[in-house]
ROKOLPA-733288 format. One record per residue (C-alpha): x, y, z. Coordinates in steps of 0.5 Angstrom, whole numbers, padded with zeros to 4 digits, always signed. Example, Ala and Ser with C-alpha at 12.3 -4.5 7.8 and 13.67 -1.06 7.14 Angstrom:
2
+0025-0009+0016;+0027-0002+0014;
This chain:
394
+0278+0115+0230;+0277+0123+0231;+0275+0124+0238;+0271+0130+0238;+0270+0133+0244;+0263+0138+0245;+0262+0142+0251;+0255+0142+0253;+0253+0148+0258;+0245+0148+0259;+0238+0148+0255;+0242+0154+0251;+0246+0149+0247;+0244+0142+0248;+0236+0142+0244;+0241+0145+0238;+0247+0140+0239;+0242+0135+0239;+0242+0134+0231;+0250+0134+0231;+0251+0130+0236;+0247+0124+0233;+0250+0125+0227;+0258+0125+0230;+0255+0118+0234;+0253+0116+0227;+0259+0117+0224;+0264+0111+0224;+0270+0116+0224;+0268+0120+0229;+0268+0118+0236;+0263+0123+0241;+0267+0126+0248;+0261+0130+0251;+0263+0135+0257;+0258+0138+0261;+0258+0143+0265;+0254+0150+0266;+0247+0150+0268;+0246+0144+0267;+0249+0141+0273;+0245+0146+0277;+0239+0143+0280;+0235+0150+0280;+0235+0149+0273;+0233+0144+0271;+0238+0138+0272;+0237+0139+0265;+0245+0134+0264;+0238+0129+0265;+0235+0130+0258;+0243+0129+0256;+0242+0122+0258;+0235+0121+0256;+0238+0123+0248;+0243+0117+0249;+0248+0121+0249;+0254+0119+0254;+0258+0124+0259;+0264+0123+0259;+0266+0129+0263;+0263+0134+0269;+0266+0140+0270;+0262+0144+0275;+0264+0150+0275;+0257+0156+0277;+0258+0160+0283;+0250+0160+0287;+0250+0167+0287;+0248+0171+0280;+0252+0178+0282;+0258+0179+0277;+0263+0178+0282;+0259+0172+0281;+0260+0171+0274;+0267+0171+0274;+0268+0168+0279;+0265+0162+0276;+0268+0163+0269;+0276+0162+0273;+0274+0156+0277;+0272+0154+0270;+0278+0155+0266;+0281+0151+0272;+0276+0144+0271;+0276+0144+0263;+0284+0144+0264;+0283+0139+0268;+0279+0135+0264;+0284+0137+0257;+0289+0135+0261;+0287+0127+0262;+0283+0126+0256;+0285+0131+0249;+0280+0131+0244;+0283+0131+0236;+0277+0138+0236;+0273+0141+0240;+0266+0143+0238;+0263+0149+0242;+0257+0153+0241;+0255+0160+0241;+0256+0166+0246;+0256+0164+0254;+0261+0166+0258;+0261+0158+0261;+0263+0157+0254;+0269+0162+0253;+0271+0159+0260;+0272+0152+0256;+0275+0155+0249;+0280+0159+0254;+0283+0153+0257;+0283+0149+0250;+0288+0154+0248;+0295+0152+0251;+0293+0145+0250;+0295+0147+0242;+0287+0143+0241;+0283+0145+0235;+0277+0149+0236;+0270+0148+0231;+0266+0154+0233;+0258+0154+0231;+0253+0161+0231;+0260+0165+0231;+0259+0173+0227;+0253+0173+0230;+0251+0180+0235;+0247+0181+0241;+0248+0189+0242;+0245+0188+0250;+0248+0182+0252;+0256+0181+0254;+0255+0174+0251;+0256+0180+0244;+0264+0180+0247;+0265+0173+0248;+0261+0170+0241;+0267+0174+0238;+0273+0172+0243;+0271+0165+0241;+0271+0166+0234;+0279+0169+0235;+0281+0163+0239;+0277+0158+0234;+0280+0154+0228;+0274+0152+0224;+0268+0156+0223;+0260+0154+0223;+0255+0160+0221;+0248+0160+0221;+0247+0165+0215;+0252+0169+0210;+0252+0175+0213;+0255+0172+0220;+0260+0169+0215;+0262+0175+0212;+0263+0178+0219;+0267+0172+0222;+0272+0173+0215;+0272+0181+0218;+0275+0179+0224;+0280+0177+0221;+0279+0169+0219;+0281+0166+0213;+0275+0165+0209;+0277+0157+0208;+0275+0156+0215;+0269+0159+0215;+0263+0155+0212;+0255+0156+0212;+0252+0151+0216;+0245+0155+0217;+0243+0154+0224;+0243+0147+0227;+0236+0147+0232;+0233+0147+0225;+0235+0140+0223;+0231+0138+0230;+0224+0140+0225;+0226+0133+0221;+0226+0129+0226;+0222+0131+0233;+0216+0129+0233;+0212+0134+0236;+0207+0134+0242;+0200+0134+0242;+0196+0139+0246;+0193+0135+0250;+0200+0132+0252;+0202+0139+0254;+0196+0140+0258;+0198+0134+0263;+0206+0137+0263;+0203+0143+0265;+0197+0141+0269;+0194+0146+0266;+0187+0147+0260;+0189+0151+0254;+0182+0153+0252;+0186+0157+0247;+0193+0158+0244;+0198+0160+0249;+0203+0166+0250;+0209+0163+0251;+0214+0167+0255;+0222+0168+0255;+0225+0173+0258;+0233+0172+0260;+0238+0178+0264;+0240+0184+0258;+0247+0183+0261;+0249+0189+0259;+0243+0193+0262;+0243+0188+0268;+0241+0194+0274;+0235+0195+0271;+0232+0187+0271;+0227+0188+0276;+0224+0195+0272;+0224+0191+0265;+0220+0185+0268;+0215+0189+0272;+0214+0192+0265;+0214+0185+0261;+0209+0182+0267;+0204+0189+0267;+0203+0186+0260;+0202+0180+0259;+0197+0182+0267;+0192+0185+0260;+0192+0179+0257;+0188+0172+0258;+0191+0167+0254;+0194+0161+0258;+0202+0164+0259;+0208+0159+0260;+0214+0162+0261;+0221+0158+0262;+0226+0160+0267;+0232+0165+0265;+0239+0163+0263;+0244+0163+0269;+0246+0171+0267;+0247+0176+0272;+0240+0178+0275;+0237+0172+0273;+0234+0171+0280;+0231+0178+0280;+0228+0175+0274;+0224+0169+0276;+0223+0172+0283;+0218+0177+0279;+0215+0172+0274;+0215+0167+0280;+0210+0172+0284;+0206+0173+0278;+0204+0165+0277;+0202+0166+0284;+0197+0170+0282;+0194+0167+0276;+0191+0159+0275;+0192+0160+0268;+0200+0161+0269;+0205+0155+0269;+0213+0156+0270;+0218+0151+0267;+0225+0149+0269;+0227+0146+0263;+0222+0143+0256;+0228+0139+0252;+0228+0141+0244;+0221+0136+0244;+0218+0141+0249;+0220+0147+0247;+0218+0145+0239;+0212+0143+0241;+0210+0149+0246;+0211+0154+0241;+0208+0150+0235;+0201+0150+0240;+0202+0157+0242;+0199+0166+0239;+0205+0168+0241;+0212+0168+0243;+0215+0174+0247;+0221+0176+0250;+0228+0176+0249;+0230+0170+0247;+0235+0168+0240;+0229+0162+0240;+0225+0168+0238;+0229+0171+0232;+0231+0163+0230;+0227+0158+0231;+0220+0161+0232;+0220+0162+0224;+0220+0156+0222;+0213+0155+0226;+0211+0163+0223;+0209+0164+0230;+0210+0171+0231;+0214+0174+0236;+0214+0179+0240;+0222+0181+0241;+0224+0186+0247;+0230+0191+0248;+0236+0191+0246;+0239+0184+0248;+0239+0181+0241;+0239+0186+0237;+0244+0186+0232;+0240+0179+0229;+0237+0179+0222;+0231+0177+0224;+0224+0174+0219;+0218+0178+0219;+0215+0175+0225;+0219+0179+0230;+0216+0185+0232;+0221+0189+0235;+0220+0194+0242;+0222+0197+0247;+0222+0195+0255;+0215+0198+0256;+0209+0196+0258;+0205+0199+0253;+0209+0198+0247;+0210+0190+0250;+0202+0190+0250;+0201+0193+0244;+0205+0189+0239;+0202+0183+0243;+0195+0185+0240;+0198+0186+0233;+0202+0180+0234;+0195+0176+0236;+0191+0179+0229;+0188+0175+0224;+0192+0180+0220;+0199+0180+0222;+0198+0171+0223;+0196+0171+0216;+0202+0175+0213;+0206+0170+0215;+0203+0164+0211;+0209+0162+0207;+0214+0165+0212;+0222+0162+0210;+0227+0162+0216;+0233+0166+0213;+0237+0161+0218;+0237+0155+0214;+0233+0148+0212;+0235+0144+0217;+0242+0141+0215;+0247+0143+0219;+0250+0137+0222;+0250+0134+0215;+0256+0139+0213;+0260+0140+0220;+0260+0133+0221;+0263+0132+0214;+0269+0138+0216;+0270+0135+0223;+0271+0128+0218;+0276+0131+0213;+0279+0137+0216;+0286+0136+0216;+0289+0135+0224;+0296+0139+0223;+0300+0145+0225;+0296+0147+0218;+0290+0147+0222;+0292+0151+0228;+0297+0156+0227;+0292+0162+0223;+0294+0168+0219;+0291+0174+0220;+0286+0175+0214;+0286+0183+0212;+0282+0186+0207;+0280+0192+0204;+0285+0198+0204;+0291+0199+0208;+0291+0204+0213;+0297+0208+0214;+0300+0210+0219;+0298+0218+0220;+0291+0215+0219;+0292+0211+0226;+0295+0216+0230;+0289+0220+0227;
């Protein structure tokens, strides 16, 4: 039996694992290791490591490894201090391969400390870029370090082999969120009412605005232009707290003084994938700037209304619509995005990241990929032309 380990760090990864998990589980051959860490064991968001259990899935490991503070000093901080608790844990439980998703820098602390252990490493939703976001360096840190590589659409494949990966490691899974549209039953409105213990006379806008970690100076400028938006608006808003990025608490300081004002505003710590899902099936429109927006939301048609650079760089459906960071662009696009019009074009809409069977094919390559010296040491794929040596010092 393989033991796989999968390193959770927050709401982020864990509605999209969920699929994948449950397909390891189910898979005699396969035994699941699950180590949390992140945000997930910090009670201001959520305690959202109680949605894990809630799943049926067992902890096998913690790491706790966030500092409070969001500065970044802060942030590299916890990134050593996480490096030091994932080689604690490798060291008395090594898994056969380790599954890690995305971009986080609680991610690239993990993958990091799995490289001495000479440990395989599977890595999902690499190639991707997000232009505004430091997660954009550490997405491709991650690939370079990886054995196995799980991407959500062609084009993400090509840039993993652009990176210099051996294309037979690279596989086109689509995204795996999209597997939980088979299996999740969604919530009714009503249901929704009394988790937010508030009405929805109307279809609500749903919020989601995370730290640009690369423009994270300006966090209170661009929230106050996201809130002076929504302020021209009266459908129900709910908003869900941003991730545990460098000016998050900027972030849900302003957001949180802005629910304060209005009855029909409600913030929430943690939905899980069955909330999520269901808020965004019951909702107009989602805006901020959120990867759910460019992935996800597509396969509800719902339109999005997606802000600034920090996911720039994704291939997106038609239902995105792209602005800058300004209150008058923001409240624009909310009033295109809430027409008939706009709503009607999206009849019909595929979502470029796949049909919802992802964990089918990375469980069967974490099943039959060979463990050996094969697996782990990589040649560096080059392509393309030769660049010769003048061409360099140029």
């Amino acid at each position: 039996m393989r033991k796989i380990g999968v390193v959770t760090v927050g709401r982020s990864d864990f509605g999209i694992y969920r699929p994948v998990l449950r397909a390891i589980d189910l898979e005699p051959q396969l035994q699941l290791s699950l180590i949390v860490s992140g945000a997930h064991l910090v009670p201001t968001f959520g305690d959202s490591v109680r949605e894990i259990s809630r799943c049926g899935f067992a902890v096998q490991d913690h790491v706790d490894m966030l500092l409070s503070a969001d500065t970044p000093e802060a942030i590299s901080k916890s990134m050593g201090v996480g490096i030091l608790g994932f080689s604690q844990v490798y060291q008395r439980n090594r898994p056969d391969i380790l599954l890690v998703l995305g971009d986080r820098f609680e991610m690239l602390a993990a993958v990091v400390a799995a490289v001495p252990f000479k440990i395989p490493i599977a890595h999902i939703h690499g190639g991707e870029l997000t232009l505004g976001a430091i997660d954009d360096a550490f997405r491709h840190a991650i690939t370079k370090c990886s054995h196995l590589h799980f991407a959500s659409t062609r084009e993400h494949a090509q840039r993993i082999i652009q990176l210099g990966e051996q294309p037979h490691r690279v596989f086109v899974s689509g995204a795996p969120s999209l597997d939980n549209l088979n299996d999740v039953s969604l919530l009714s409105k009503e249901v929704l009412e009394d988790r937010f213990e508030m009405p929805l006379p109307k279809p609500p806008i749903v919020v989601t605005f995370h730290p640009v970690t690369l423009q994270y100076e300006q966090a209170e400028l661009q929230i106050r232009e996201l809130i002076s938006a929504l302020a021209r608006f009266d459908n129900p808003i709910v908003i869900t707290k941003p991730n545990a990025d460098t000016s998050g608490q900027i972030i849900t300081r302003n957001l949180e003084a802005f629910a304060r004002q209005r009855a029909d505003v409600r913030i929430v710590d943690n939905l899980g994938t069955q909330g999520y899902f269901s808020l965004m099936s019951q909702s107009a429109v989602m805006v901020g700037n959120s990867s759910s927006g460019i992935i996800e939301a597509a396969s509800f048609s719902l339109p999005v209304v997606n802000i600034g650079i920090r996911q720039e760089g994704r291939p997106r459906s038609a239902n995105v619509i792209d602005v800058d960071n300004n209150c008058g662009q923001i409240a624009a696009a909310l009033k295109v995005a809430l027409s008939d019009d706009f709503k009607s074009g999206l009849h019909g809409l595929e979502n470029i990241y796949g049909t919802g069977n992802a964990a089918e094919c990375i469980v069967r390559e974490l099943k039959h990929t060979h463990l050996g010296e094969s697996l782990v040491l990589k040649r560096f794929h080059d392509f393309g032309q030769r660049i010769s040596a003048a061409e360099v010092a140029a």
